[in-house]
C-alpha positions in Angstrom: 0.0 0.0 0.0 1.3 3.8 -0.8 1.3 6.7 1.5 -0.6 9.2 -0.9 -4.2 8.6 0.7 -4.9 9.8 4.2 -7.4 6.8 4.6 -4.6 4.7 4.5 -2.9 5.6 7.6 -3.8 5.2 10.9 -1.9 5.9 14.2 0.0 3.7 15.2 0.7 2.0 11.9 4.1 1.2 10.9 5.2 3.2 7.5 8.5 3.7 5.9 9.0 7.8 5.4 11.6 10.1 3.9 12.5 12.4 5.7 13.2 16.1 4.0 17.1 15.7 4.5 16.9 12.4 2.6 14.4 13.4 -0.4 17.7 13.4 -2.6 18.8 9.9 -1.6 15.4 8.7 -0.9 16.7 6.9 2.4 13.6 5.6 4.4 13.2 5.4 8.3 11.2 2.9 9.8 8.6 3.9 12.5 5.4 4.0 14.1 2.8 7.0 13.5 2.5 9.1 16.1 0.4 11.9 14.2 -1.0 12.6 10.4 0.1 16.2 9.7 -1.0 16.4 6.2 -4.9 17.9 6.3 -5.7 16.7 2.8 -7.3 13.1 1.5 -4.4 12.8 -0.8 -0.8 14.4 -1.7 1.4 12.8 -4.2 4.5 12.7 -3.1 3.2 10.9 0.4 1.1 12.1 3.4 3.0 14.4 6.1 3.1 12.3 9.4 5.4 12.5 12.5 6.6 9.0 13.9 6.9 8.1 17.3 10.0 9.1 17.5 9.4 12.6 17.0 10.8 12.1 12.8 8.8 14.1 10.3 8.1 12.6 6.5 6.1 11.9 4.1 5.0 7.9 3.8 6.5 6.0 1.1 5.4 2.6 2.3 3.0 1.1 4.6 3.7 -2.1 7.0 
């Protein structure tokens, strides 16, 4: 499953996000969703969330 649609991601799912630092290398970090920041249904390049870890990115992949 993608990251683009909202619907898709709940808290406390476990997604794979780049962070804004890594967009060039497209490095993912694991986590667990603490919070969906983006308002929107859907964004292309991946909804905004912040992991439990306090990381910010955009979901490339969902767990």
């Amino acid at each position: 499953m993608n990251g683009t649609n909202r619907e898709n991601i709940k808290i406390g799912a476990t997604v794979r996000v780049v962070q804004k630092k890594d967009q060039r290398s497209g490095n993912l970090t694991e986590g667990v969703v603490m919070r969906i920041l983006t308002k929107s249904a859907t964004h292309p390049h991946g909804i905004k969330v912040m992991l439990e870890d306090k990381v910010v990115g955009r979901v490339k992949e969902i767990l």
